[in-house]
C-alpha positions as CSV (number, residue, x, y, z in Angstrom):
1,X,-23.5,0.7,15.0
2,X,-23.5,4.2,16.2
3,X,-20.7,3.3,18.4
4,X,-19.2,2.7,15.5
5,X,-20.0,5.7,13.8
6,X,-18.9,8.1,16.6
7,X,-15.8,6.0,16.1
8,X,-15.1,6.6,12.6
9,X,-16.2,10.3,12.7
10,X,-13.0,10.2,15.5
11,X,-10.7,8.9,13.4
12,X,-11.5,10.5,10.5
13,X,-11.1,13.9,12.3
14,X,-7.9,13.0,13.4
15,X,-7.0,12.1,9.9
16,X,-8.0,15.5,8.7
17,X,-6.5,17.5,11.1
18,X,-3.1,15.5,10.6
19,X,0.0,16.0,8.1
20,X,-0.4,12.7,7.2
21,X,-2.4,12.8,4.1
22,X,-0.3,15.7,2.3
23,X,2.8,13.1,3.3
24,X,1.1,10.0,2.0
25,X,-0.2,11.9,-1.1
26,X,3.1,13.4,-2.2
27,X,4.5,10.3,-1.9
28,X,2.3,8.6,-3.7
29,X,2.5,11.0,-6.8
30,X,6.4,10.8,-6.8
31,X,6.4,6.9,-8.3
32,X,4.5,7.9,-11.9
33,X,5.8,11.5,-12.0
34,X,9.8,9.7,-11.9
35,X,8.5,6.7,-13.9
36,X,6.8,8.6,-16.7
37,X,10.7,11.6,-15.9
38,X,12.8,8.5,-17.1
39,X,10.0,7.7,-20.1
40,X,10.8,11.3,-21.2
41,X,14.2,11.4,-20.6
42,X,14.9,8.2,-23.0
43,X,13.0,9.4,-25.5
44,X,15.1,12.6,-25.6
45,X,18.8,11.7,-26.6
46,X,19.9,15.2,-25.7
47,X,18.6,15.4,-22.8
48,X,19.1,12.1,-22.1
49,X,23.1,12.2,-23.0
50,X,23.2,15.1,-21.0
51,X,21.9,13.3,-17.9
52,X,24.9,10.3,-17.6
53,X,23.7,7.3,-15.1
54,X,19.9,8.7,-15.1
55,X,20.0,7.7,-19.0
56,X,20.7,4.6,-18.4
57,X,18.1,4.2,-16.0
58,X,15.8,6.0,-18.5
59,X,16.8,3.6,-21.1
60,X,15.7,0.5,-18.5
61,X,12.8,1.7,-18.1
62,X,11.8,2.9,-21.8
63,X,12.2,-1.0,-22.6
64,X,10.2,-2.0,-19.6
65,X,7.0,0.3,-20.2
66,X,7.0,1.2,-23.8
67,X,3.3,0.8,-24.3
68,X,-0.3,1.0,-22.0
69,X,-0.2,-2.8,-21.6
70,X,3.4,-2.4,-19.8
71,X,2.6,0.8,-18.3
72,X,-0.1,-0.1,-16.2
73,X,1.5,-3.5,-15.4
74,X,3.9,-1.9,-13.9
75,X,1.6,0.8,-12.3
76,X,0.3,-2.8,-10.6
77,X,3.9,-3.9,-9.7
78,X,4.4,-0.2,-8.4
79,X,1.4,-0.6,-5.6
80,X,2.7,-4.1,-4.8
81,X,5.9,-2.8,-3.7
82,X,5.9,1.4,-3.3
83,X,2.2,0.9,-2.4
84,X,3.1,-1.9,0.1
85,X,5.3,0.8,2.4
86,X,2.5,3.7,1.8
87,X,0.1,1.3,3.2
88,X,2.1,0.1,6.2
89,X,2.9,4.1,7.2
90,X,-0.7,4.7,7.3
91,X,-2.0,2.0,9.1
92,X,1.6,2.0,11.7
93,X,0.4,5.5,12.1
94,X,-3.2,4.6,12.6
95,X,-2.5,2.2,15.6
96,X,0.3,4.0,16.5
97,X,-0.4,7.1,17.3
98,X,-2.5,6.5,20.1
99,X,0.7,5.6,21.9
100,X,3.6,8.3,20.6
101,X,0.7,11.0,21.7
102,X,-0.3,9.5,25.2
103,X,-4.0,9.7,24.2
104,X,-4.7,5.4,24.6
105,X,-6.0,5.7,28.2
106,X,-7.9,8.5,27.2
107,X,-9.4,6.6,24.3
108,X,-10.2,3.2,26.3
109,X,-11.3,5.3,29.2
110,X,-14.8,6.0,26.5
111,X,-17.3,3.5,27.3
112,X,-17.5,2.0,23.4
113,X,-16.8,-1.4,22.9
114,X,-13.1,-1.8,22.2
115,X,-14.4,-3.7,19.1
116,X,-15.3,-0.4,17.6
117,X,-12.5,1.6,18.4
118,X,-10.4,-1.1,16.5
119,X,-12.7,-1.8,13.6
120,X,-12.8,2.0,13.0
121,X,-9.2,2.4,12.6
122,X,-9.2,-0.7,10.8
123,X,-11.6,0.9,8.1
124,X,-10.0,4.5,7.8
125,X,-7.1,2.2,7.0
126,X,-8.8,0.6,4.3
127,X,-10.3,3.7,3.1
128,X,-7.2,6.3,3.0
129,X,-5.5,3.2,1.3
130,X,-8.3,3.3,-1.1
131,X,-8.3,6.8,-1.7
132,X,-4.8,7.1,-1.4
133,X,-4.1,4.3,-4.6
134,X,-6.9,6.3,-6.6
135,X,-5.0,9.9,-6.5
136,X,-2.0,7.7,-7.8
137,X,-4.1,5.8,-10.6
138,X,-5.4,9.1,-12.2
139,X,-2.0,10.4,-12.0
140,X,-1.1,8.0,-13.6
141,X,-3.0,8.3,-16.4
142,X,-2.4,11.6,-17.1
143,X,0.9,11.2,-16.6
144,X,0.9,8.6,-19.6
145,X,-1.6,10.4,-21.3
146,X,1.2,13.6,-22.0
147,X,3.9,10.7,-23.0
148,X,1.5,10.0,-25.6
149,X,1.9,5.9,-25.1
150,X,0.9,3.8,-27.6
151,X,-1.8,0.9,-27.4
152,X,-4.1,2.7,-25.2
153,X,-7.5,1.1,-26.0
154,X,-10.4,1.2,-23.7
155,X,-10.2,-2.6,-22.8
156,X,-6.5,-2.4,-22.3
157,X,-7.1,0.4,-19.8
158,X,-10.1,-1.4,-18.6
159,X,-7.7,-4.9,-18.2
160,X,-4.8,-2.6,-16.3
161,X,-6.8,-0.9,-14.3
162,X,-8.6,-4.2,-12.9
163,X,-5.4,-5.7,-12.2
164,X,-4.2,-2.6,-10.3
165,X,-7.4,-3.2,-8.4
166,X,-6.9,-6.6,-7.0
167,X,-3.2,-5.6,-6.2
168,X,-4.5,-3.1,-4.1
169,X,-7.0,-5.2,-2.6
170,X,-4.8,-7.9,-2.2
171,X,-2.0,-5.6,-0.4
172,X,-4.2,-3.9,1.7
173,X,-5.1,-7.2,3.3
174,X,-2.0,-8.8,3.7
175,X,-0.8,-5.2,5.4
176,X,-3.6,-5.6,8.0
177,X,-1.1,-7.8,10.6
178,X,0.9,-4.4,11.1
179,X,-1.5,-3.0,13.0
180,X,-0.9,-6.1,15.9
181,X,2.9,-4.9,15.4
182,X,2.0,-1.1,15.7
183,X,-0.3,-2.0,19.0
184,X,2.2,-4.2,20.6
185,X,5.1,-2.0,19.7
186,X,3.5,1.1,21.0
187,X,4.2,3.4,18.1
188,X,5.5,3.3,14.8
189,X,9.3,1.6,14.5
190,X,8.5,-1.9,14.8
191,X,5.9,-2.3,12.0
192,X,7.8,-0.1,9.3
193,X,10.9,-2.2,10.1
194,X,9.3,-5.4,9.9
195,X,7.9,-4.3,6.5
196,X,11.6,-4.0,5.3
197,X,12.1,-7.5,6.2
198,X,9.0,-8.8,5.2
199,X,9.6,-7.2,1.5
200,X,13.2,-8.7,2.0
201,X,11.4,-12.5,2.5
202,X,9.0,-11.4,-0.3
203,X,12.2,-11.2,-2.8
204,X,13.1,-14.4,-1.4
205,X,10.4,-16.8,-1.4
206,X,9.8,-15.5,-5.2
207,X,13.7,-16.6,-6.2
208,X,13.5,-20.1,-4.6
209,X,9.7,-20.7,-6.0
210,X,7.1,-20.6,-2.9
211,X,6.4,-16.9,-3.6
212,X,3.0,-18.1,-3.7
213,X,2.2,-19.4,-0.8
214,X,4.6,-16.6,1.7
215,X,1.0,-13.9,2.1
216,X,3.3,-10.5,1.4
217,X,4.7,-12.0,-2.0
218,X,1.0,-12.7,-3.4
219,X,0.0,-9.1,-4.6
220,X,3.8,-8.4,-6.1
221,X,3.2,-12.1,-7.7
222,X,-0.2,-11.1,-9.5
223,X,1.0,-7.9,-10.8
224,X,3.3,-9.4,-12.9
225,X,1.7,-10.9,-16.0
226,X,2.6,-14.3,-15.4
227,X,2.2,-16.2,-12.1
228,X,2.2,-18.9,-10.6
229,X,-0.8,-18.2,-7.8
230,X,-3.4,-20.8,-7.2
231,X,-6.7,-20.6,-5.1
232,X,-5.1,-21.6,-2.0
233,X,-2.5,-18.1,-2.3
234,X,-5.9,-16.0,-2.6
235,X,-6.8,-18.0,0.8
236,X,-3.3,-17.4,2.8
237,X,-4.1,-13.6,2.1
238,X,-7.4,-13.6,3.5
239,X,-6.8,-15.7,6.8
240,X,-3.4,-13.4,7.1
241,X,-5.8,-10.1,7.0
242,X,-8.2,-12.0,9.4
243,X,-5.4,-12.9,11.8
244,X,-4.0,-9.3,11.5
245,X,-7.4,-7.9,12.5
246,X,-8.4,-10.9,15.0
247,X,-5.0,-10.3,16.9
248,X,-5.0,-6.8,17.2
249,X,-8.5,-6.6,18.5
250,X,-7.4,-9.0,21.1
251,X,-4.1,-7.6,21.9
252,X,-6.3,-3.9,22.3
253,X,-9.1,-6.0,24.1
254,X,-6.9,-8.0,26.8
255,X,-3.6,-6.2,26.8
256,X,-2.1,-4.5,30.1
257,X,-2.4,-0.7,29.1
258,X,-0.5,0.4,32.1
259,X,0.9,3.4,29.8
């Protein structure tokens, strides 16, 4: 346990010290600040008239999210998807990093159990994802708090928010296979181009009806506020994460590190 600890306190400083959560943040506040932009905008004819093809976009989205209900349903949808490539850049640059800045050897040269070098990163993962989808939940609110939405009761709020939860939870797990990709790949490409094809599948497997049972379709399917999941979809996320974390501890534990 203090292995694991001194492990954490590693990453964590590393994290601090880094760019990374300004990047991750400001990205993360961009989705609501344009979502609740184009709310405004369509509910401003001048402005919106004034705007051309952004109006029409406005206009889209003014049917989509006209009330709290829809709001935070598609706050949900929003960390299925936008949330999904957030979460893949921090944990690619996690597991990554170790190899763009030369500093693996120097790391497995430390005589702590590989295990807890992996199942720290694997946590500061988890909890700057956390973090990360909490700065963008209070945002937000705020932000539909000054567009004055209708329908915003305490158990709507309640019912959003708990459904954002699960998203988040359900993303962050399926995400956790990228860090085998990161490790294997030595750095960052590999994972966050996977994750474009893996969202590409997601679209897929939703269109022709096994959404369901393909693990990085499964938060985007809950979000919405009719699915189709059964018990057995919750299942193919969890053994996904548990592969994710059981491979890359292997991979870190057995792999040739001749660089």
């Amino acid at each position: 346990m203090n292995d694991l600890s001194a492990m954490i306190w590693i990453e964590l400083r590393k994290v601090i010290r880094s760019k990374m959560p300004i990047f991750t943040t400001i990205g993360a506040l961009l989705m609501p600040l344009g979502i609740a932009f184009l709310i405004f905008v369509s509910r401003n004819p001048d402005i919106s008239r004034k705007l051309g093809l952004v109006s029409a976009k406005a206009s889209l989205m003014s049917n989509t999210a006209t009330n709290w209900p829809s709001y935070l349903g598609l706050f949900a949808e929003m960390i299925a998807a936008g949330g999904f490539f957030l979460y893949i850049l921090i944990i690619s640059w996690v597991f990554g990093r170790e190899f763009t800045d030369g500093t693996l050897k120097d790391m497995l040269a430390v005589p702590v159990p590989r295990a807890s070098i992996v199942m720290a990163k694997f946590l500061i993962v988890a909890a700057w994802s956390i973090l990360l989808t909490v700065i963008l939940y209070l945002a937000v609110l705020v932000m539909g708090a000054l567009i004055q939405l209708p329908l915003g009761s305490f158990s709507v709020i309640l019912h959003g928010s708990a459904i954002a939860a699960i998203t988040t939870c359900l993303t962050i797990v399926a995400i956790l296979p990228f860090a085998f990709l990161a490790s294997v790949g030595r750095g960052y490409l590999l994972p966050l181009g996977v994750a474009v094809l893996t969202l590409i599948f997601a679209n897929v497997a939703e269109v022709i009806g096994y959404g369901e049972y393909y693990p990085w379709a499964i938060a985007g399917l809950y979000s919405q506020p009719q699915n189709s999941l059964t018990p057995a979809s919750y299942w193919i996320v969890i053994f996904t994460g548990l592969a994710g974390i059981v491979g890359t501890y292997l991979w870190w534990k057995f792999a040739d590190q001749n660089r």
